[in-house]
PyMOL Python script that loads the backbone (N, CA, C, O; Angstrom):
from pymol import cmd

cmd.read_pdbstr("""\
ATOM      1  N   UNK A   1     -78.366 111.907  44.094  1.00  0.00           N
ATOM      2  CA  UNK A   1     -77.083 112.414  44.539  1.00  0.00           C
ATOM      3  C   UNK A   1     -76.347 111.374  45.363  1.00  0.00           C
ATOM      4  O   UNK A   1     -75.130 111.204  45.430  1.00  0.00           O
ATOM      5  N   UNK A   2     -77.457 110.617  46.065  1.00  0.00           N
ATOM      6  CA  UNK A   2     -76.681 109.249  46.709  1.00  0.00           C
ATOM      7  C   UNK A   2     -76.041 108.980  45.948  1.00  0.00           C
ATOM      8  O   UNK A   2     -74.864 109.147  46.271  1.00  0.00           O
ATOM      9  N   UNK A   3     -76.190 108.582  44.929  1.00  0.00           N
ATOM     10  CA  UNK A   3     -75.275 107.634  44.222  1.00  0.00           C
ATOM     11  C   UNK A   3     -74.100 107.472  43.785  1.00  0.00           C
ATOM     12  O   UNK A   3     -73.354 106.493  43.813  1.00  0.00           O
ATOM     13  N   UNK A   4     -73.930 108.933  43.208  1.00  0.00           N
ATOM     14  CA  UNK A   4     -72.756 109.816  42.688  1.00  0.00           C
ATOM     15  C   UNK A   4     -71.337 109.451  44.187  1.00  0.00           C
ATOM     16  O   UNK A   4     -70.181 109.055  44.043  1.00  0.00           O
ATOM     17  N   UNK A   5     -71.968 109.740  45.265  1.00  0.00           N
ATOM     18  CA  UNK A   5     -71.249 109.541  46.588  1.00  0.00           C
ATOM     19  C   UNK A   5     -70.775 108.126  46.850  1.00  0.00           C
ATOM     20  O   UNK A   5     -69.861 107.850  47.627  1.00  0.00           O
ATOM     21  N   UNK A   6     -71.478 107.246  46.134  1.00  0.00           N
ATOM     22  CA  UNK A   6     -71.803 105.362  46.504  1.00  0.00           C
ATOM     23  C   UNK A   6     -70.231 105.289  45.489  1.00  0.00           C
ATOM     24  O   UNK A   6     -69.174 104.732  45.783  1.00  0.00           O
ATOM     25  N   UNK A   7     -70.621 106.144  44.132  1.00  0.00           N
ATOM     26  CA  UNK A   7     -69.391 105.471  43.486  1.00  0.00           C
ATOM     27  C   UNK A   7     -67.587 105.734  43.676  1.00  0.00           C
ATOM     28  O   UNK A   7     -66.641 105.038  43.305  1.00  0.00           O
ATOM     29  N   UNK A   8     -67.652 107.390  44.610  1.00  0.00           N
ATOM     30  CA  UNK A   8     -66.052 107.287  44.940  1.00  0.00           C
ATOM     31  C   UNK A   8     -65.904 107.175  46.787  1.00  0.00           C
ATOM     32  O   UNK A   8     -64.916 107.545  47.421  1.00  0.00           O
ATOM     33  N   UNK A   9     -66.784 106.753  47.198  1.00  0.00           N
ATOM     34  CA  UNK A   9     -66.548 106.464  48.715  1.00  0.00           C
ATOM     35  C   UNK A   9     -65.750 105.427  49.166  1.00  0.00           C
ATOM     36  O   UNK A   9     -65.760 104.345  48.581  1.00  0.00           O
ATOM     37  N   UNK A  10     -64.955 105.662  50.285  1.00  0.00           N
ATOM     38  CA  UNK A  10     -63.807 104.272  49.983  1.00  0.00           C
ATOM     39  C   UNK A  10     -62.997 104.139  49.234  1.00  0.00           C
ATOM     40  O   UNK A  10     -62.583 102.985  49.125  1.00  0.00           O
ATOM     41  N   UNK A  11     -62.389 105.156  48.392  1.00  0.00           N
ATOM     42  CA  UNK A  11     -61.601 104.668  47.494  1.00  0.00           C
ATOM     43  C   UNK A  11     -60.728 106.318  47.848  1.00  0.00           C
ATOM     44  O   UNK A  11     -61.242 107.382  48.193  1.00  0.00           O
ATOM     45  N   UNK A  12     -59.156 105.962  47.580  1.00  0.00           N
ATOM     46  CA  UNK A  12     -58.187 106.640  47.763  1.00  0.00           C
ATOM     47  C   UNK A  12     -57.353 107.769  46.596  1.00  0.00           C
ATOM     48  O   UNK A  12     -56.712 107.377  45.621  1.00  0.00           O
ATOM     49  N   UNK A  13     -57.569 109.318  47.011  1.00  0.00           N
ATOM     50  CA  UNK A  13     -57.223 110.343  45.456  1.00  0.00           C
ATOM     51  C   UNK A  13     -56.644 110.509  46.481  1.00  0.00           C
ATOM     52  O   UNK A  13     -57.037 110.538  47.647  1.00  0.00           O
ATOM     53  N   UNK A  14     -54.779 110.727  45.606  1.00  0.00           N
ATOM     54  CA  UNK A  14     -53.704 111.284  45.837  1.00  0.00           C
ATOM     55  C   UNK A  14     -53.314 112.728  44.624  1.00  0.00           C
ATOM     56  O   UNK A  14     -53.816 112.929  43.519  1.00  0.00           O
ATOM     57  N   UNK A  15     -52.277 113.520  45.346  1.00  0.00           N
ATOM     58  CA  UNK A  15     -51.970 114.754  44.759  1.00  0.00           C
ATOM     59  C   UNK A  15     -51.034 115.702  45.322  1.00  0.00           C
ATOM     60  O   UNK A  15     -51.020 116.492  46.265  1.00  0.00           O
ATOM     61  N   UNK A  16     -49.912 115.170  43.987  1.00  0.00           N
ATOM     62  CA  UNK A  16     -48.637 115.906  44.407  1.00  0.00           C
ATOM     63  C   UNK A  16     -47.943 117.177  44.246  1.00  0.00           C
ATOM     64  O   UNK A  16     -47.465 117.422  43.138  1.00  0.00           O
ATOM     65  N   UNK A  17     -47.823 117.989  45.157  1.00  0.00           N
ATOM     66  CA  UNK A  17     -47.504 119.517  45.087  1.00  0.00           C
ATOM     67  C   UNK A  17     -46.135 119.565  45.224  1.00  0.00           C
ATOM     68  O   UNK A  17     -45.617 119.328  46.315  1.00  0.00           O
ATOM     69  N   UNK A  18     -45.292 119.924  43.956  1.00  0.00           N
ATOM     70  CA  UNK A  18     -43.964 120.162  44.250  1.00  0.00           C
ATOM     71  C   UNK A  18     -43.342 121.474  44.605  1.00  0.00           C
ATOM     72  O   UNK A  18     -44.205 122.320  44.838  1.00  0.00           O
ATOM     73  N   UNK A  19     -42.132 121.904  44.718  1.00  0.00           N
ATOM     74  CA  UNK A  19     -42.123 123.175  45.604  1.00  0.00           C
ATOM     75  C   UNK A  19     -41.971 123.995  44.462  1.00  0.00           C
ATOM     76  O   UNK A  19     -42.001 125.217  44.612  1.00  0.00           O
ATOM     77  N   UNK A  20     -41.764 123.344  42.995  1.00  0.00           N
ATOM     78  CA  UNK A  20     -41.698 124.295  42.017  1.00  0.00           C
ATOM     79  C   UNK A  20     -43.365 125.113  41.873  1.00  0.00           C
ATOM     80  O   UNK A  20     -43.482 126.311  41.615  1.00  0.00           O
ATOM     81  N   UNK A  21     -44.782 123.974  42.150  1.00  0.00           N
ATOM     82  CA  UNK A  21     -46.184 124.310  42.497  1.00  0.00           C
ATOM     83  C   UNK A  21     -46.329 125.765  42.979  1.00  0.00           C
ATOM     84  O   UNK A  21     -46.842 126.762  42.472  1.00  0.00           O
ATOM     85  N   UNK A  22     -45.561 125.479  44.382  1.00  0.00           N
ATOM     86  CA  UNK A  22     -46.014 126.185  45.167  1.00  0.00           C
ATOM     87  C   UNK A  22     -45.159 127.693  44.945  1.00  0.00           C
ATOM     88  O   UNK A  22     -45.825 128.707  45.154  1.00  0.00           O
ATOM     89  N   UNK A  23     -43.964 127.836  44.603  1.00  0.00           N
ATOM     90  CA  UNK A  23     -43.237 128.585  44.328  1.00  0.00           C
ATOM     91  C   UNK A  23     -43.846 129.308  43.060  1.00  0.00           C
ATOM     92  O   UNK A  23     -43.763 130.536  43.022  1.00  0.00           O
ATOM     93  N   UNK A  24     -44.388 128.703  42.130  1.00  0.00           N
ATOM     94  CA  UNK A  24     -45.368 129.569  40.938  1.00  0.00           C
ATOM     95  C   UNK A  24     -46.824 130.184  41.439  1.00  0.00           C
ATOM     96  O   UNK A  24     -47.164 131.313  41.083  1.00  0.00           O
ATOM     97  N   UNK A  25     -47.426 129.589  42.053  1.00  0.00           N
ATOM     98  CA  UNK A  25     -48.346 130.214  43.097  1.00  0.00           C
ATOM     99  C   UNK A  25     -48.122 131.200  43.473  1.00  0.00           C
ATOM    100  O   UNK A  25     -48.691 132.231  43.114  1.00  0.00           O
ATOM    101  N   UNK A  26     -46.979 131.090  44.520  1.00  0.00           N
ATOM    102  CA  UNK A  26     -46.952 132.193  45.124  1.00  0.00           C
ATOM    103  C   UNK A  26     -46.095 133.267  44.689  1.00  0.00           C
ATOM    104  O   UNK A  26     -45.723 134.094  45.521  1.00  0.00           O
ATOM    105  N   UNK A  27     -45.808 133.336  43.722  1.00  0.00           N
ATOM    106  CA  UNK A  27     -44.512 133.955  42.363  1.00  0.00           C
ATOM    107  C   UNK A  27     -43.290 134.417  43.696  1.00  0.00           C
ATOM    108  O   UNK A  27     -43.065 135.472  44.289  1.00  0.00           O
ATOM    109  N   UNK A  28     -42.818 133.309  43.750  1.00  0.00           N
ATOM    110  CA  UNK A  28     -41.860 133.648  44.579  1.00  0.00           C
ATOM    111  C   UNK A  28     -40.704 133.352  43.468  1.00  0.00           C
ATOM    112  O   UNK A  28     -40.837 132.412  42.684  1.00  0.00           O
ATOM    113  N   UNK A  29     -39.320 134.383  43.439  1.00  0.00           N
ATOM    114  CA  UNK A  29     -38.184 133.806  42.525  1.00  0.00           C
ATOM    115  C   UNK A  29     -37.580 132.411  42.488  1.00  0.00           C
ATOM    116  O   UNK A  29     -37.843 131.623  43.397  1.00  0.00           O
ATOM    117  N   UNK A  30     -36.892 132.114  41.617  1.00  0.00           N
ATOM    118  CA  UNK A  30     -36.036 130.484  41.696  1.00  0.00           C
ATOM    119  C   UNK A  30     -35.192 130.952  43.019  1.00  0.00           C
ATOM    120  O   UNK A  30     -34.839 132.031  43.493  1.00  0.00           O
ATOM    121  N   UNK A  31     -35.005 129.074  43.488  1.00  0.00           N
ATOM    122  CA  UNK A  31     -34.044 129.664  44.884  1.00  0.00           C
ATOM    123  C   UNK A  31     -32.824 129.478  43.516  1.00  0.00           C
ATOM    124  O   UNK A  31     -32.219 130.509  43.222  1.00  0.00           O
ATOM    125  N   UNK A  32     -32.579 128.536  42.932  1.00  0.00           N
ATOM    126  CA  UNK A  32     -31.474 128.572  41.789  1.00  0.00           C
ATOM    127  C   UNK A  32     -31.625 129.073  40.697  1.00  0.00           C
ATOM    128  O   UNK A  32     -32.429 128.738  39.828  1.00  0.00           O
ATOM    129  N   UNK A  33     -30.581 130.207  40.672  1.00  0.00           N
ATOM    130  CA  UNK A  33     -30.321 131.305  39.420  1.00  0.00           C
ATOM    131  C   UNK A  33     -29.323 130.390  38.674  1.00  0.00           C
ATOM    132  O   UNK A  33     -28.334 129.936  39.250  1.00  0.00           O
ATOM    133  N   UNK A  34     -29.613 130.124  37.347  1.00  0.00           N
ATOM    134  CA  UNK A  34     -28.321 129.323  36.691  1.00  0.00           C
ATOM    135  C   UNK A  34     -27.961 130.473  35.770  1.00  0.00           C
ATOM    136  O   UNK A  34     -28.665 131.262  35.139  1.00  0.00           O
ATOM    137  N   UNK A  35     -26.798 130.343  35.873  1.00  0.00           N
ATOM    138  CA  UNK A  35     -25.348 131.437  35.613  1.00  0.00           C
ATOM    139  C   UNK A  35     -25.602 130.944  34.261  1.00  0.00           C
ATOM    140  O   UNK A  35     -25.939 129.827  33.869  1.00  0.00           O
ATOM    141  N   UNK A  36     -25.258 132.514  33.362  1.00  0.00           N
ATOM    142  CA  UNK A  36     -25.232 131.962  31.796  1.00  0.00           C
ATOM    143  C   UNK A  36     -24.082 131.487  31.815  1.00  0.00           C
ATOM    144  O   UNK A  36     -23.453 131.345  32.863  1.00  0.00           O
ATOM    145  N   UNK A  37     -23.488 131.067  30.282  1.00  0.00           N
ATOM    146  CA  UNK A  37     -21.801 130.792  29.822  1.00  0.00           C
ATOM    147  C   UNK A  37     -21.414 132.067  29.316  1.00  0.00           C
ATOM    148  O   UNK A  37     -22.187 132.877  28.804  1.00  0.00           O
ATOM    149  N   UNK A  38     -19.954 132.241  29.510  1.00  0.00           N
ATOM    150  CA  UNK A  38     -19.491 133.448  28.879  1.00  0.00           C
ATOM    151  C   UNK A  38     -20.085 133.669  27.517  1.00  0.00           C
ATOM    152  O   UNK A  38     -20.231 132.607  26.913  1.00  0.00           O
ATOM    153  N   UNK A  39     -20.408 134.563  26.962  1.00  0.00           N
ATOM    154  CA  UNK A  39     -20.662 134.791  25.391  1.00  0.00           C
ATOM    155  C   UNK A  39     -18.951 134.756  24.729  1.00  0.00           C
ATOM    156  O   UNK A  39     -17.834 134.729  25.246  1.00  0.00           O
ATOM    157  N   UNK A  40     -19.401 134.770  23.537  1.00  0.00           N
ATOM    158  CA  UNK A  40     -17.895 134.866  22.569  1.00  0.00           C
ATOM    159  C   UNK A  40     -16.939 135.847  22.599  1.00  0.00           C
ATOM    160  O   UNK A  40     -15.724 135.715  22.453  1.00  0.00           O
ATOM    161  N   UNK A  41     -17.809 137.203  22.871  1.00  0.00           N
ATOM    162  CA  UNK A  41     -17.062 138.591  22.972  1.00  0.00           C
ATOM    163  C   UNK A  41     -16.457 138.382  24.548  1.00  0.00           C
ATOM    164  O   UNK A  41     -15.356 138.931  24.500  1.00  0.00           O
ATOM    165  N   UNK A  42     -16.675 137.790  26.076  1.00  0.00           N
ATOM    166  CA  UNK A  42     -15.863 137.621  26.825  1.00  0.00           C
ATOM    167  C   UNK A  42     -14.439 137.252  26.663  1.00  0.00           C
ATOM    168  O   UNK A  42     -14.041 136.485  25.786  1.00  0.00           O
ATOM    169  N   UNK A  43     -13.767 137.767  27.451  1.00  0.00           N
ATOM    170  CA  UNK A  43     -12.161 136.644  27.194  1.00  0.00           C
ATOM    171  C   UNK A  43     -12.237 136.222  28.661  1.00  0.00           C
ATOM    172  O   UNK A  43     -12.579 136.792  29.697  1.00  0.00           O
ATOM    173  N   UNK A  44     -11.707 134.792  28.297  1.00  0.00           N
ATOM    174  CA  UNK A  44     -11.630 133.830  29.841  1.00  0.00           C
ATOM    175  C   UNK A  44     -10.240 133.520  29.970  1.00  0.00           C
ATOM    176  O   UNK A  44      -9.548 132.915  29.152  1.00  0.00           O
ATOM    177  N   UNK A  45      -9.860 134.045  31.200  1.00  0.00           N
ATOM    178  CA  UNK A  45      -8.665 134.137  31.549  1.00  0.00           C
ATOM    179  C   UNK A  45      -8.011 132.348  31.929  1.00  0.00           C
ATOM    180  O   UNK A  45      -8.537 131.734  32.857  1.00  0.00           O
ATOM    181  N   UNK A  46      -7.222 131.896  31.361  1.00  0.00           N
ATOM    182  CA  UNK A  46      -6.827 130.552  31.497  1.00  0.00           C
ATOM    183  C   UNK A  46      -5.395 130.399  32.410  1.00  0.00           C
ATOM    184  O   UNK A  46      -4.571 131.289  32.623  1.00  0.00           O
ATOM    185  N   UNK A  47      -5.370 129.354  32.760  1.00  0.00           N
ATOM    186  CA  UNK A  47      -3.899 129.095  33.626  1.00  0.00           C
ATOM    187  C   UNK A  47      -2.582 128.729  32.351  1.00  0.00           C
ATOM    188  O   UNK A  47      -2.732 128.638  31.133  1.00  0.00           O
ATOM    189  N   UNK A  48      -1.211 128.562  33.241  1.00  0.00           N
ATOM    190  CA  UNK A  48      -0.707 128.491  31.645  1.00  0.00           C
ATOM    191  C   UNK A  48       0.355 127.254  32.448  1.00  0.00           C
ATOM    192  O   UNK A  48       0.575 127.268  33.660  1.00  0.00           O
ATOM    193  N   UNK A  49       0.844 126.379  31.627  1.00  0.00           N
ATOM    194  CA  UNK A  49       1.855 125.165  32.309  1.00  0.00           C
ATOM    195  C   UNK A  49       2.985 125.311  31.119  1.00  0.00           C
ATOM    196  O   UNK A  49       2.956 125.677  29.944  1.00  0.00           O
ATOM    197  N   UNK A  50       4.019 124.826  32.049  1.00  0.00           N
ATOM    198  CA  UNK A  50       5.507 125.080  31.149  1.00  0.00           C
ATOM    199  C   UNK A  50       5.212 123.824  30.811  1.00  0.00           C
ATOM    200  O   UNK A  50       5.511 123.016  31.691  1.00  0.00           O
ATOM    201  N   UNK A  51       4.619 123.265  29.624  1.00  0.00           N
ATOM    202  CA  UNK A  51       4.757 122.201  28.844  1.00  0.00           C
ATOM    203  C   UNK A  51       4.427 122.178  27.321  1.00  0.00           C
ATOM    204  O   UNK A  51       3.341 122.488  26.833  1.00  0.00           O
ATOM    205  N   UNK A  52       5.381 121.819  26.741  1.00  0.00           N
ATOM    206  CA  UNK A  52       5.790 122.188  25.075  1.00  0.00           C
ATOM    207  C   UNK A  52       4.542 121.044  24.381  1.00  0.00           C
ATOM    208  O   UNK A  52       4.369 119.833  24.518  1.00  0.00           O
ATOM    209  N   UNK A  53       3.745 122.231  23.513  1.00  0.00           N
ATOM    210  CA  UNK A  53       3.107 121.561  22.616  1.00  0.00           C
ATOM    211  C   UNK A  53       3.067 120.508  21.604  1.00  0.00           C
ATOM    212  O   UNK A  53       3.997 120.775  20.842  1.00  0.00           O
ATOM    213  N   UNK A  54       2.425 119.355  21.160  1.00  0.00           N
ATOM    214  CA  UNK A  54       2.666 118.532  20.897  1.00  0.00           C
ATOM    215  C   UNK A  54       3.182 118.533  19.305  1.00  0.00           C
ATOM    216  O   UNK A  54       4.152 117.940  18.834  1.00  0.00           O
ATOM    217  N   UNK A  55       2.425 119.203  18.783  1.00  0.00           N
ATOM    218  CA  UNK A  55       2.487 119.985  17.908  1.00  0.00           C
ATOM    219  C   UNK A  55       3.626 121.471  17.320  1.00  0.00           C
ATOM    220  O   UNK A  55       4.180 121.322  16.231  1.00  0.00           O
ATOM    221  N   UNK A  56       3.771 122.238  17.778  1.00  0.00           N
ATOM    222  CA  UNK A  56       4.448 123.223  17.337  1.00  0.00           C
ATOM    223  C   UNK A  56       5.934 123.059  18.218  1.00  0.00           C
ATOM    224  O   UNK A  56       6.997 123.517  17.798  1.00  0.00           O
ATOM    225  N   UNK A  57       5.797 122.355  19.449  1.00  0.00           N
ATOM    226  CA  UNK A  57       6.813 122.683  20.396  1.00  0.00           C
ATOM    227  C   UNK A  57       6.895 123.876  21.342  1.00  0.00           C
ATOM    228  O   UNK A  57       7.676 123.977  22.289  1.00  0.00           O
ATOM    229  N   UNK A  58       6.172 124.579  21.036  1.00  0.00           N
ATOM    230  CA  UNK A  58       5.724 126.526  21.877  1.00  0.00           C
ATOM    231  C   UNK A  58       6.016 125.763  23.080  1.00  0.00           C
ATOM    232  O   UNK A  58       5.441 124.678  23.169  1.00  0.00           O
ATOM    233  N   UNK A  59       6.998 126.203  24.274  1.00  0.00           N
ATOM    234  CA  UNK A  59       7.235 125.748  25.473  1.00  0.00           C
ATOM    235  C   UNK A  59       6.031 125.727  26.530  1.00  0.00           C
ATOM    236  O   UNK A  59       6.086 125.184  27.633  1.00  0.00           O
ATOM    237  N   UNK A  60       4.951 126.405  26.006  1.00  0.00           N
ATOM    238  CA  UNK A  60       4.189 126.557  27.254  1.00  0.00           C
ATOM    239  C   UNK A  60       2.715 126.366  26.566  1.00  0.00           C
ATOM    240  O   UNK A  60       2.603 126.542  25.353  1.00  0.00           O
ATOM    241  N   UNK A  61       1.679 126.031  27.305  1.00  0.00           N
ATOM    242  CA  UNK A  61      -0.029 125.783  27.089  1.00  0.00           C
ATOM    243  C   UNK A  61      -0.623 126.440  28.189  1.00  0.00           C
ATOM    244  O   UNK A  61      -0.222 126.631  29.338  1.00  0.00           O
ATOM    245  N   UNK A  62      -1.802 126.789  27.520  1.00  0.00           N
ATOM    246  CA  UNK A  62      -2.990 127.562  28.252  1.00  0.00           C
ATOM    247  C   UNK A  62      -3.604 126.410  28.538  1.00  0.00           C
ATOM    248  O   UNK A  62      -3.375 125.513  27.727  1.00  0.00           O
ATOM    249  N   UNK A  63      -4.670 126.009  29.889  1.00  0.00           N
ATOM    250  CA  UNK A  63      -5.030 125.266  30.037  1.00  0.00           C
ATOM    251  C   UNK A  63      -6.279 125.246  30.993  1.00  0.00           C
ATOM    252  O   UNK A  63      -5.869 125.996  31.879  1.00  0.00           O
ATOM    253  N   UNK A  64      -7.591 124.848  31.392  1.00  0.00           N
ATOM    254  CA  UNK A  64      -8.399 124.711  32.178  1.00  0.00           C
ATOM    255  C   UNK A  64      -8.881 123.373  32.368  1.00  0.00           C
ATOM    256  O   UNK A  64      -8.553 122.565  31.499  1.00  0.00           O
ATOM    257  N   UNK A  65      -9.789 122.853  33.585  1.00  0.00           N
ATOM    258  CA  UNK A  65     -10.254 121.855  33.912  1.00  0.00           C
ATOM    259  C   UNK A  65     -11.851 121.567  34.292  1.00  0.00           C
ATOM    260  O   UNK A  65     -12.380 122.259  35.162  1.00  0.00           O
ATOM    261  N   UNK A  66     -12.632 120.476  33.578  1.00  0.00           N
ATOM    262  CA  UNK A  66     -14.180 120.409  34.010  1.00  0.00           C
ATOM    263  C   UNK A  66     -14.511 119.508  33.965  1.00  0.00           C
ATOM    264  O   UNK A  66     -14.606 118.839  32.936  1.00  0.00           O
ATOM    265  N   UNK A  67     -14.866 119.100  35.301  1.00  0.00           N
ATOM    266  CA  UNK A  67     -15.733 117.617  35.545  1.00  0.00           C
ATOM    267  C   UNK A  67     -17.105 116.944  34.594  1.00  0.00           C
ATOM    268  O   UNK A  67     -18.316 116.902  34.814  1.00  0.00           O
ATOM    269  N   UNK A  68     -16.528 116.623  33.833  1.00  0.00           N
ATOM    270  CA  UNK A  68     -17.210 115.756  32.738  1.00  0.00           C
ATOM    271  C   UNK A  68     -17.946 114.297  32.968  1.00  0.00           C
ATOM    272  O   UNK A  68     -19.052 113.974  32.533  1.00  0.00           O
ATOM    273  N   UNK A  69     -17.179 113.617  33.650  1.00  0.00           N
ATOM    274  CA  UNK A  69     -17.633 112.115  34.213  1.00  0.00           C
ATOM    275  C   UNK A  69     -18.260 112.056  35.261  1.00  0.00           C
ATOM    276  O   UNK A  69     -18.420 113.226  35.611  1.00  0.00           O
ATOM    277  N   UNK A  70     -18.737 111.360  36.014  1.00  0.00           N
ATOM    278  CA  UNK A  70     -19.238 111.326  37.476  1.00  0.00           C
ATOM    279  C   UNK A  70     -18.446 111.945  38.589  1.00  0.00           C
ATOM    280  O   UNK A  70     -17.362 112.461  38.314  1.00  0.00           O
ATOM    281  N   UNK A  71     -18.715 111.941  39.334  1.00  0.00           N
ATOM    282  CA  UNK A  71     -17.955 112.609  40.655  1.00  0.00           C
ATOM    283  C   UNK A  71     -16.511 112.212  41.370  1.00  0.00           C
ATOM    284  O   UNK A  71     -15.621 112.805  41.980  1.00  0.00           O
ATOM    285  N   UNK A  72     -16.785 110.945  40.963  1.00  0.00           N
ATOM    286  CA  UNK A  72     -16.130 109.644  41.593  1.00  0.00           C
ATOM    287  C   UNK A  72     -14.753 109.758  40.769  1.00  0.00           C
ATOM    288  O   UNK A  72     -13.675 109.403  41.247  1.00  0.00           O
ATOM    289  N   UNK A  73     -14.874 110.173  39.767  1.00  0.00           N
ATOM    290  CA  UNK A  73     -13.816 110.336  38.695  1.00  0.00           C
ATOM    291  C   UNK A  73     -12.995 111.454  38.132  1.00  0.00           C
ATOM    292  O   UNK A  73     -13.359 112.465  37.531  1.00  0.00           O
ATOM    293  N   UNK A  74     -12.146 111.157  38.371  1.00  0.00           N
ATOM    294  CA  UNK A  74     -11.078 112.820  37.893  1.00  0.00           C
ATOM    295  C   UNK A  74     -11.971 113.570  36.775  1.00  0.00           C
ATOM    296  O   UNK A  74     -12.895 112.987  36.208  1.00  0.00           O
ATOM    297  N   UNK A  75     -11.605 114.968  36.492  1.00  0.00           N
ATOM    298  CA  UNK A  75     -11.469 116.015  36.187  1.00  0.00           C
ATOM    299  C   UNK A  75     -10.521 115.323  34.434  1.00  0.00           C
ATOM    300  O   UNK A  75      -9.746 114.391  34.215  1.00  0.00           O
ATOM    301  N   UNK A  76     -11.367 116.757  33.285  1.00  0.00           N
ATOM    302  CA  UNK A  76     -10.757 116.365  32.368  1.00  0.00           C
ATOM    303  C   UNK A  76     -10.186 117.993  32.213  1.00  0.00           C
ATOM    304  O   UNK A  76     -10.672 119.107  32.408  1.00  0.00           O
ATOM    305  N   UNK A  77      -8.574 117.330  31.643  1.00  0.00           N
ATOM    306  CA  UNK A  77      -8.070 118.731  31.696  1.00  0.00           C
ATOM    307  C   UNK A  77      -8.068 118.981  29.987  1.00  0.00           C
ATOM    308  O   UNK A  77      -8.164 118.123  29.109  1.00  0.00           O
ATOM    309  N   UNK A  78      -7.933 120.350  29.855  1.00  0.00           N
ATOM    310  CA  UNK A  78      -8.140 120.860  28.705  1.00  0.00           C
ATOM    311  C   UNK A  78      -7.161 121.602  28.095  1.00  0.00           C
ATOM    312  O   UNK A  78      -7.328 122.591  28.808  1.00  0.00           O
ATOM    313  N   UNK A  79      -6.214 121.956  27.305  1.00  0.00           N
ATOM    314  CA  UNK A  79      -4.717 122.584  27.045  1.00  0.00           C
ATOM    315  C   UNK A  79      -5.082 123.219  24.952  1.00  0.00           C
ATOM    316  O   UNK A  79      -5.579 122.829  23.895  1.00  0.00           O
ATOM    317  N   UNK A  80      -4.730 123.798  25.267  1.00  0.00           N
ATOM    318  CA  UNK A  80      -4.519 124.874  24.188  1.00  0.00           C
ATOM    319  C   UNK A  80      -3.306 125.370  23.727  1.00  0.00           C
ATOM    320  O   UNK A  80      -3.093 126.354  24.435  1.00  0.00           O
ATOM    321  N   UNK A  81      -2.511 125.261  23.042  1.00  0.00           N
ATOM    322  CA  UNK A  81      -1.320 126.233  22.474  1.00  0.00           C
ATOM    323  C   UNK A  81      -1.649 127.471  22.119  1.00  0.00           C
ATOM    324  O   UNK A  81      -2.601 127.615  21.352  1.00  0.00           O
ATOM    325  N   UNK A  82      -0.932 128.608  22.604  1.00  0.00           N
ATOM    326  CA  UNK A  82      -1.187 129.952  22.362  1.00  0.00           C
ATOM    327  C   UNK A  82      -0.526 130.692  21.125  1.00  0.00           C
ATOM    328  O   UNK A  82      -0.689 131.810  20.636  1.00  0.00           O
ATOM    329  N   UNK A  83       0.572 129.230  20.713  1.00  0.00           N
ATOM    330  CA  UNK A  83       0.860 129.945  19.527  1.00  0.00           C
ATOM    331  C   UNK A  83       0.290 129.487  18.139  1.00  0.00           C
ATOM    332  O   UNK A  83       0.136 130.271  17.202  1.00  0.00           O
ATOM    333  N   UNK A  84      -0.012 128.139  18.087  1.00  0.00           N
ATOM    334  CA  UNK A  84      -0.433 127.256  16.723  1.00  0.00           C
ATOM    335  C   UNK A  84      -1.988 126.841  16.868  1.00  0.00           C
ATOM    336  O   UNK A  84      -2.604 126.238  15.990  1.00  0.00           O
ATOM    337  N   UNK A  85      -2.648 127.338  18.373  1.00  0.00           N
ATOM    338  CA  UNK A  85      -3.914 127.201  18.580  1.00  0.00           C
ATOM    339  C   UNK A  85      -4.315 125.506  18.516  1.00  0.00           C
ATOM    340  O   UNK A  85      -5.476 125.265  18.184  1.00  0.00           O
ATOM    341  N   UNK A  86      -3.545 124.502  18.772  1.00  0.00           N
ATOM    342  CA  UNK A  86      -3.960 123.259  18.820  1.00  0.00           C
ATOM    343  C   UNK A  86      -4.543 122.450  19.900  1.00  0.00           C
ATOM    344  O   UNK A  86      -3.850 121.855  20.724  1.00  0.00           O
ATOM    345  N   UNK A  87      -5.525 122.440  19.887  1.00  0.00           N
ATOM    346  CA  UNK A  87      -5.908 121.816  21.278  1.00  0.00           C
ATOM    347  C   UNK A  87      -6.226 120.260  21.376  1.00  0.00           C
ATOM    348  O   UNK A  87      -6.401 119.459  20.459  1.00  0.00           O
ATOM    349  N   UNK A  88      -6.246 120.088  22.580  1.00  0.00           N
ATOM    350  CA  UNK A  88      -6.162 118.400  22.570  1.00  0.00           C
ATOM    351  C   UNK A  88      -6.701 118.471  24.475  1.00  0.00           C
ATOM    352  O   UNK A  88      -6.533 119.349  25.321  1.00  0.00           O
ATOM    353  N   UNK A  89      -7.243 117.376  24.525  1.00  0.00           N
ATOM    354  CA  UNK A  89      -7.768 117.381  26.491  1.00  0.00           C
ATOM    355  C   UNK A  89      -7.191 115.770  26.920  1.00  0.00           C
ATOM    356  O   UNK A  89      -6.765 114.972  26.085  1.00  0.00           O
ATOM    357  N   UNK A  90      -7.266 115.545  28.152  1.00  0.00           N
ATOM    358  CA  UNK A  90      -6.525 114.470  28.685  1.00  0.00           C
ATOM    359  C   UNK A  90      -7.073 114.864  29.839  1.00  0.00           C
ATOM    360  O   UNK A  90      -7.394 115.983  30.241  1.00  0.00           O
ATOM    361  N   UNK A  91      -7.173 113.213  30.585  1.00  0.00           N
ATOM    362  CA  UNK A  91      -8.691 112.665  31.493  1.00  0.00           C
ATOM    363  C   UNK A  91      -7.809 112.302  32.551  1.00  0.00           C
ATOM    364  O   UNK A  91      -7.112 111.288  32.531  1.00  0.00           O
ATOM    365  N   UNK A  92      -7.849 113.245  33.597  1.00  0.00           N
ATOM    366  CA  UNK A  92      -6.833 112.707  34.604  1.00  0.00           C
ATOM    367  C   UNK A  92      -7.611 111.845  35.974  1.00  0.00           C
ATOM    368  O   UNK A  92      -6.920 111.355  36.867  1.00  0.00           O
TER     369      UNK A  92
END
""", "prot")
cmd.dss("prot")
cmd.show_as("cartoon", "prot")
cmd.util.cbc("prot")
cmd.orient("prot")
């Protein structure tokens, strides 16, 4: 049995417990709930800008905005026509 002891004595075992570990252990819930996406049957209410489509001319677009690039970097906006349904986005 000496021996068995001779061969890991002096020598260094590491072991990393992350809090996801310990959180399954102890069945504690996620601290982060991630939100589904709307399904298809939702309707998502959009903003609307008096600016004429590129396309049809319809005076006005539906429009929303989502950070796509790094942080550091504008917002890409997103525009829709409500009458000819043409969409197109632009990286502000």
């Amino acid at each position: 049995m000496g021996s068995v002891f001779a061969e890991i004595e002096g020598r260094e075992t590491t072991y990393t417990i992350t809090a996801e570990d310990i959180r399954r252990e102890l069945k504690i819930e996620p601290f982060v709930v991630i939100e589904t996406a709307p399904t298809h049957t939702e309707e998502v209410q959009r903003a609307v800008v008096n600016e004429s489509c590129p396309q049809c001319h319809h005076p006005q677009l539906e429009y929303y905005t989502k950070q796509l690039r790094s942080a550091d970097e504008g917002q890409t906006v997103f525009y829709e026509c409500p009458e000819c349904r043409h969409k197109f986005s632009v990286n502000t």
